[in-house]
C-alpha positions in Angstrom: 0.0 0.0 0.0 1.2 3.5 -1.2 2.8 5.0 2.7 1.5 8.5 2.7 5.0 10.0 2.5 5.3 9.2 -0.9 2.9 11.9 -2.0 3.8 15.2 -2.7 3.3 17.2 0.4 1.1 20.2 -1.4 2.7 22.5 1.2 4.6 22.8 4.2 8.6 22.8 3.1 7.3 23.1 -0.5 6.3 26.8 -0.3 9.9 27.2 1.1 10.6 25.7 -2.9 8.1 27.9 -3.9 9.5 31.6 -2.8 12.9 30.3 -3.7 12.2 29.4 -7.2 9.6 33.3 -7.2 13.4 34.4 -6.3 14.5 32.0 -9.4 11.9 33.4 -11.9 13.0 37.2 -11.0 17.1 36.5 -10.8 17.0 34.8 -14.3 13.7 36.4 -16.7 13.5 39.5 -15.2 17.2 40.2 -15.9 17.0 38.8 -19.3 13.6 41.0 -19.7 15.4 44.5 -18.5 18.6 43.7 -20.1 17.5 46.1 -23.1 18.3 49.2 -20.8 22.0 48.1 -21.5 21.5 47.7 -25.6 22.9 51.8 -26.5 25.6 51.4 -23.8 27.2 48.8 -25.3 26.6 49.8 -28.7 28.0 53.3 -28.5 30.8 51.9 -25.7 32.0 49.9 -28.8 30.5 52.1 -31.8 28.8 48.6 -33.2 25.7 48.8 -35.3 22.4 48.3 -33.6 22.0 44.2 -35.5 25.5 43.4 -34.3 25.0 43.9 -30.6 21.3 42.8 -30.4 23.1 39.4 -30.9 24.4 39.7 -27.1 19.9 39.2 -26.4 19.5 36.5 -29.2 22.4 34.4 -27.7 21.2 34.8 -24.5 17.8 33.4 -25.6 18.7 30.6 -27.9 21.3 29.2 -25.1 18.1 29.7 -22.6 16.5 27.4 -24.8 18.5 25.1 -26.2 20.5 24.7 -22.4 17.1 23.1 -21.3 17.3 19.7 -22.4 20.8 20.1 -20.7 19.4 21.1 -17.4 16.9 18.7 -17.5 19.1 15.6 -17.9 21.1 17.0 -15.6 18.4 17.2 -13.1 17.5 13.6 -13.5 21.2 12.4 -12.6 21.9 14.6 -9.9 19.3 17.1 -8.5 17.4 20.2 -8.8 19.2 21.9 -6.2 23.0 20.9 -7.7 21.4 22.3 -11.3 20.1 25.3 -9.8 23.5 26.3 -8.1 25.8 25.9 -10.8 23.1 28.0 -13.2 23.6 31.0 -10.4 27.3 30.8 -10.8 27.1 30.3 -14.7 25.0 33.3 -14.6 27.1 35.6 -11.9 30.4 34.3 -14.3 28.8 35.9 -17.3 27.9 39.3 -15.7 31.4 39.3 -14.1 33.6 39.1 -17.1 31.2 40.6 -19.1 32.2 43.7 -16.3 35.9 43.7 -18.3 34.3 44.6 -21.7 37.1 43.5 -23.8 35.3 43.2 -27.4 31.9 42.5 -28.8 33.0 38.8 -29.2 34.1 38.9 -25.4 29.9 39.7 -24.8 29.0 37.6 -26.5 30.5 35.1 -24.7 30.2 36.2 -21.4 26.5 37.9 -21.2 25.2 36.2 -24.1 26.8 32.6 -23.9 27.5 32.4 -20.1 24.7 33.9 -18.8 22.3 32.0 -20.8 23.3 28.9 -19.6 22.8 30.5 -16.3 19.2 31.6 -16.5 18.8 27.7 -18.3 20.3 25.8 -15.3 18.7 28.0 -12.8 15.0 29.1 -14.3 14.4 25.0 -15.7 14.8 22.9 -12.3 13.6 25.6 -10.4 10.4 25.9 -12.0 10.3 21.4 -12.3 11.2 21.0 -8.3 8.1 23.1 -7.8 5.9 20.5 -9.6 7.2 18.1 -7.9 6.6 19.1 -4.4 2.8 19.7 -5.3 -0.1 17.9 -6.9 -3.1 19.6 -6.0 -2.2 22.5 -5.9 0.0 22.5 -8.1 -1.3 24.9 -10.2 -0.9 27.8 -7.8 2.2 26.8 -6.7 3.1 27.7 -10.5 1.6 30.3 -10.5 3.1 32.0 -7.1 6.9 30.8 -8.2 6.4 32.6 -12.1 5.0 35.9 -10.9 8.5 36.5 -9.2 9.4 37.2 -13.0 6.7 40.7 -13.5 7.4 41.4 -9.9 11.5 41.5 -10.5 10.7 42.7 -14.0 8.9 45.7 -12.5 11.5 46.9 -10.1 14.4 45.6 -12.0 13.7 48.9 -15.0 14.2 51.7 -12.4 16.9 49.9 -10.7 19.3 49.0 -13.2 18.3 52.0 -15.2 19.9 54.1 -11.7 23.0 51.3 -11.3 23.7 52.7 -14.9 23.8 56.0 -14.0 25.5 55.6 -11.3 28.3 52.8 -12.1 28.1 52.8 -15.7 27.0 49.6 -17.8 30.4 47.4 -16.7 29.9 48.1 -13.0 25.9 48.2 -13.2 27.2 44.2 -14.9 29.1 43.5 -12.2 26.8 44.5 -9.1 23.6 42.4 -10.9 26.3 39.6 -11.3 27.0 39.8 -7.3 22.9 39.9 -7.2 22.4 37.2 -9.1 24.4 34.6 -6.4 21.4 34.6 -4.5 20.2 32.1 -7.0 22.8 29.9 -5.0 20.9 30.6 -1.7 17.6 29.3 -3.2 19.4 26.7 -4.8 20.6 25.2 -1.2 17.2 25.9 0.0 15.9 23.3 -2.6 15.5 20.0 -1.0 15.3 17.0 -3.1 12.2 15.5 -2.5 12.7 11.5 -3.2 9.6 10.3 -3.6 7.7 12.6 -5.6 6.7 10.7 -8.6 4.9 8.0 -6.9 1.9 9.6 -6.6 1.4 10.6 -10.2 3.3 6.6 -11.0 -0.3 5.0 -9.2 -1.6 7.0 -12.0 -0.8 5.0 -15.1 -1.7 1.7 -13.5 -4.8 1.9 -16.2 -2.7 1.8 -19.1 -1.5 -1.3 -18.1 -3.2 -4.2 -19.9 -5.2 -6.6 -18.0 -2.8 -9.7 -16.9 0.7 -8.4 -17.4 1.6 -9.8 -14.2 2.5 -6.2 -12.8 1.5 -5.8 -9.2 0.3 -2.4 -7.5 3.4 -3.0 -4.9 5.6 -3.4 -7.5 4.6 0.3 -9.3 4.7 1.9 -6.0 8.3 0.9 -5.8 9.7 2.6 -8.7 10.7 5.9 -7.1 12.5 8.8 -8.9 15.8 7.7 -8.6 15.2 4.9 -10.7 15.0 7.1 -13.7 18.5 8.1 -14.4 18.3 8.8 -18.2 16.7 11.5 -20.0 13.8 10.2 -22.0 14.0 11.3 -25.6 11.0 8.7 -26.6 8.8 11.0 -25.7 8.4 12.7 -29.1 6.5 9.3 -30.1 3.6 10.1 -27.6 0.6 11.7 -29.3 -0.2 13.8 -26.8 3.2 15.3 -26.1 4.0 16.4 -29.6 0.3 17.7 -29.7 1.2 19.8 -27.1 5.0 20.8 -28.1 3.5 21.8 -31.5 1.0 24.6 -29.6 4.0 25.5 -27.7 5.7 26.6 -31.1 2.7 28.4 -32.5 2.1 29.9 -29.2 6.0 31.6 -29.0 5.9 32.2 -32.5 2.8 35.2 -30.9 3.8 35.7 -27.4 7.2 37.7 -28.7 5.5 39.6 -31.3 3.4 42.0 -29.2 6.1 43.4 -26.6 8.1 44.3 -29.8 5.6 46.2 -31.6 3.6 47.5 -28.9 6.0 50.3 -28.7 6.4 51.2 -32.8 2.5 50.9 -32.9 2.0 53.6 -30.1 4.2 56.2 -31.7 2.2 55.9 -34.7 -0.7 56.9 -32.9 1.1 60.2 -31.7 1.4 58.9 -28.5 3.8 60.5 -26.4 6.9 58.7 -25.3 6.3 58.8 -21.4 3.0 57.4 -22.0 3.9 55.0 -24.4 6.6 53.7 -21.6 3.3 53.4 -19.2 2.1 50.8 -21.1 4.8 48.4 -20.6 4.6 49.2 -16.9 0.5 48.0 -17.3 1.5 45.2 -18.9 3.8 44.0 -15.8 1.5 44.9 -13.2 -1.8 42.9 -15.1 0.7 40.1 -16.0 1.3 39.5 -11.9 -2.4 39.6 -11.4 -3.3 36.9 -14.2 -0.7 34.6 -12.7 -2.1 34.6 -9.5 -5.7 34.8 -10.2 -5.7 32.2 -12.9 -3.0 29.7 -10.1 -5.5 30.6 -7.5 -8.6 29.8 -9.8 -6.4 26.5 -11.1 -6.6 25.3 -7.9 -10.3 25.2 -7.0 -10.3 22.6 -10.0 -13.4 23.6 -11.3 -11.8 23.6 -14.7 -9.6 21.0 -16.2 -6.3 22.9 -16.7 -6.0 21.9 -20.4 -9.6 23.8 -20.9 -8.6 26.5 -18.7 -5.8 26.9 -20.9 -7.6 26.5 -24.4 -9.9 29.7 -22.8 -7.1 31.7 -22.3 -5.5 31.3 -25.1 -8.7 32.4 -26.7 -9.1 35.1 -25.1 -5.6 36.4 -25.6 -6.0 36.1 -29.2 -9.3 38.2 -29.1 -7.6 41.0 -27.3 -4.5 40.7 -30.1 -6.9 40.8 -32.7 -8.5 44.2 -30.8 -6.1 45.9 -30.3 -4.8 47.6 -33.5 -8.3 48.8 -33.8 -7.2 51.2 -30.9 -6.5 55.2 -32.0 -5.8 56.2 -28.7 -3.9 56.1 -26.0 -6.9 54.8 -23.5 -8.0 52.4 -26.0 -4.6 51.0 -26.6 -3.8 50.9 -22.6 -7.3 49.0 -22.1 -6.5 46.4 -24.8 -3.0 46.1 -23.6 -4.1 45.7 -20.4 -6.6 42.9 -21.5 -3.5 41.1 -23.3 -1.4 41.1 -20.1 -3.7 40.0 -17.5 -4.7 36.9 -19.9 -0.8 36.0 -20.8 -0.2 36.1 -16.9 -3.3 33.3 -17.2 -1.7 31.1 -19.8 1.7 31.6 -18.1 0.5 30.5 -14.9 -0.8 27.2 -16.4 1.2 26.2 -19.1 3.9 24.4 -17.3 1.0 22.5 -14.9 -0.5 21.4 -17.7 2.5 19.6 -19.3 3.1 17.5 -16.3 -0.6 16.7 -16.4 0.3 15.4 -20.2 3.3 13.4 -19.6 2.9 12.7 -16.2 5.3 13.5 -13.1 8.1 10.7 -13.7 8.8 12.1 -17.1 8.1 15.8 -16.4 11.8 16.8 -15.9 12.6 15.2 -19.4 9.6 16.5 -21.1 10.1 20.3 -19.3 13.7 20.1 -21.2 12.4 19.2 -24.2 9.8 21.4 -24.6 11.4 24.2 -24.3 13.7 23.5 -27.1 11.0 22.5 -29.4 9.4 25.6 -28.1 12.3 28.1 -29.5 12.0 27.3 -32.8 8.5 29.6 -32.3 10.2 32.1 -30.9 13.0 32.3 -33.4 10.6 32.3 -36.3 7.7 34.2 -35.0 9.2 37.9 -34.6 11.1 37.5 -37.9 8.2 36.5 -40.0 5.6 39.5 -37.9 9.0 42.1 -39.0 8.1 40.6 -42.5 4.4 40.5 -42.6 4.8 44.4 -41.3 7.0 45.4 -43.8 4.7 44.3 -46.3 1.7 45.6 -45.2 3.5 49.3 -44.0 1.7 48.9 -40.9 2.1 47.9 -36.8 -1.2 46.7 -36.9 -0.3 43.4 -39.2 2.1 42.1 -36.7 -0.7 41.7 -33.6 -3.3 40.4 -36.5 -0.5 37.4 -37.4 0.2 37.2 -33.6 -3.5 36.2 -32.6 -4.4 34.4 -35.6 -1.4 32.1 -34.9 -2.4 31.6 -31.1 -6.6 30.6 -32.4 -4.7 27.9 -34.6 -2.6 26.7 -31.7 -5.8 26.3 -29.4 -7.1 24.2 -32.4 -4.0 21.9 -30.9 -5.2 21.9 -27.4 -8.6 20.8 -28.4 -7.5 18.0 -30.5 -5.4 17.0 -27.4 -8.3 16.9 -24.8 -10.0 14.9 -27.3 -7.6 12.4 -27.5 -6.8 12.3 -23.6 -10.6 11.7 -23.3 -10.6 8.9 -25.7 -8.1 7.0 -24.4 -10.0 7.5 -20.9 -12.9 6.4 -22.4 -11.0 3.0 -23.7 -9.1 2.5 -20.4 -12.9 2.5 -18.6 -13.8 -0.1 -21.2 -10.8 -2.4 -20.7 -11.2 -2.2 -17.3 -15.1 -2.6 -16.5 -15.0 -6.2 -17.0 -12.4 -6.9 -14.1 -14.8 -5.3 -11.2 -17.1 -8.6 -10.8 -15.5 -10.1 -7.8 -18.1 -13.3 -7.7 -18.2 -14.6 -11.7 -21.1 -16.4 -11.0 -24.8 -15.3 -10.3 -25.1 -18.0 -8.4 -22.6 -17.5 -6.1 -24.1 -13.8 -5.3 -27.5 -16.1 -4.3 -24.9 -18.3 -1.8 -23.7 -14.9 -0.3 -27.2 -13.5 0.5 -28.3 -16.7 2.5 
């Protein structure tokens, strides 16, 4: 019989997990969000065009990505907490030398290489050890640990934007590199939990077929140690390339709309210090979606795959508004509208994966996609620049944006209808087992 310290304890030390990895989220995103305030420093410190040092962002991002799988394998061998502490000293490496400034290659190696594989071995097991300390509720644990990236995010602009000004770009490097060793502390504070997965492993004891000779004993036994290699097979289940393909149609929108948001308002008239209010409305909505929607998540009044088909409707409604706006009210509103229902699908997303694949191959599956998922965000803003160059207006970009996220719900629903078929069939399979007298007459014995 499953001993009840198997499950996931759905609090207690896991909220200590929890506010460590919020600290996680705003250390790693929030840095990588804000790190635009340094983009004219470094190009006029080394008189570069404005393409060549953007690469210092895109390198950061792709290794983000692509580090994932990395991470995640990693996880599985050692542990989340080991992962998480070499990320913060991958990442306060990067800042450091990038403090010396020698050459645009030198950047790019050190806060573009370096730091990206510290925001990848920091921001992936933090945001995995977090499902694995909860199950039901799980999704506001999500929720609570990704909002540290608005709430950083928020204080992060006015802070570096002063360390600038203050210590120029190579000390303001240097002092967020000393910062960003904390991610250490929260590392340590991550405890591995050993018997997480046994919970969600009772779980798939219906997809075993009748007579196998498997007992319940022996499934319970199977802990998390005794996966030790990352599992690659997964992109031959159904339902996880179902759900890695929305992930690429959903990052091919979700970069579009912070890039053009800006561009779009200035070709309203807009002033400048109004049109920098709207990205500070779209931090403070995003940190009330996430905890709203985690909160709401975790009343489980909605299965989290429909909560997250509904958002995603709904953000592609307010994309699909918002270029109708021709002023700056109208613009805030819709802006506001996108925010608060991206903090939704943001707070879900990652739930619903390990509600896909299941807790013993979540780490694996987390890894993997992400780096499916970056091909979306690698082609999306590219192909929005194009669709807006044709067209000669902003607006084209947020049309292309939510008309690729109501094709990637299309994915979700196809999902959900497979899930619920293969639930159906596992009933079916099942129902004849649950006589335990296979005679009528025997049930007559019984009652005299």
């Amino acid at each position: 019989m499953q001993t009840k310290d198997s499950n996931p304890p759905d609090g207690g030390y896991g909220w200590v997990v929890v506010v460590s990895a919020f600290m996680v989220m705003g250390l790693t995103a929030a840095v990588l969000k804000t790190f635009g305030l340094f983009f004219v420093e470094i190009q006029q410190h080394f008189d570069e065009l404005a393409s060549t040092t953007s690469w210092i962002t895109s390198i950061t991002i792709a290794i983000f990505h692509l580090g994932a799988p990395i991470a995640s394998s990693l996880c599985v061998r050692y542990t989340h907490r080991a992962v998480v502490i070499t990320g913060g000293l991958l990442a306060f490496s990067g800042m450091a030398l990038g403090f010396l400034g020698l050459s645009m290659v030198w950047m790019y190696a050190t806060t573009g290489f370096l730091q990206g594989l510290g925001i990848s071995f920091s921001w992936t097991p933090a945001i995995s050890i977090v499902s694995h300390y909860f199950s039901k509720k799980r999704a506001l644990a999500n929720a609570i640990a990704s909002a540290g990236e608005c709430a950083f995010a928020f204080t992060f602009g006015p802070f570096f934007q002063w360390l600038i000004s203050q210590y120029g770009w190579k000390g303001a490097l240097l002092i967020i590199g000393g910062i960003q060793l904390n991610i250490c502390v929260c590392g340590v504070l991550m405890r591995p939990l050993a018997s997480s997965c046994l919970l969600e492993s009772s779980h798939s004891e219906t997809e075993t077929p009748p007579g196998n000779g498997a007992s319940r004993t022996d499934k319970e036994d199977k802990s998390p140690i005794t996966h030790k290699t990352f599992n690659w097979m997964l992109v031959r289940r159904p339902e996880f390339v179902l759900y890695a393909i929305f992930g690429i149609l959903a990052a091919m929108s979700f970069f579009v709309p912070p890039l053009f948001l800006v561009p779009l308002s200035y070709s309203l008239g807009i002033d400048e210090s109004w049109t920098a209010s709207l990205l500070s409305i779209l931090a403070m909505v995003d940190f009330a979606g996430r905890l709203l929607c985690g909160w709401y998540a975790n009343l489980h009044v909605t299965k989290t795959v429909h909560l997250l088909t509904m958002t995603i409707t709904l953000i592609s409604t307010s994309l699909m508004l918002l270029p109708l706006a021709n002023n700056y009210l109208c613009l805030a509103i819709f802006t506001g509208f996108y925010g608060f229902f991206f903090g939704t699908t943001v707070a879900v997303h990652i739930t619903v994966l390990a509600d896909v694949v299941g807790m013993p191959d979540f780490d694996s599956a987390l890894g993997l996609f992400m780096l499916i998922r970056s091909t979306g965000g690698f082609v999306g803003p590219p192909l929005a620049g194009l669709i807006v160059d044709m067209a000669g207006d902003y607006r084209a970009g947020f049309y292309m944006a939510g008309a690729t996220l109501v094709l990637s719900a299309g994915f979700l629903v196809t999902l959900d209808q497979l899930q619920q078929r293969k639930q159906r069939g596992s009933q079916t399979k099942t129902k004849p087992e649950k006589s335990a007298l296979p005679y009528p007459s025997l049930h007559l014995l019984k009652l005299q």
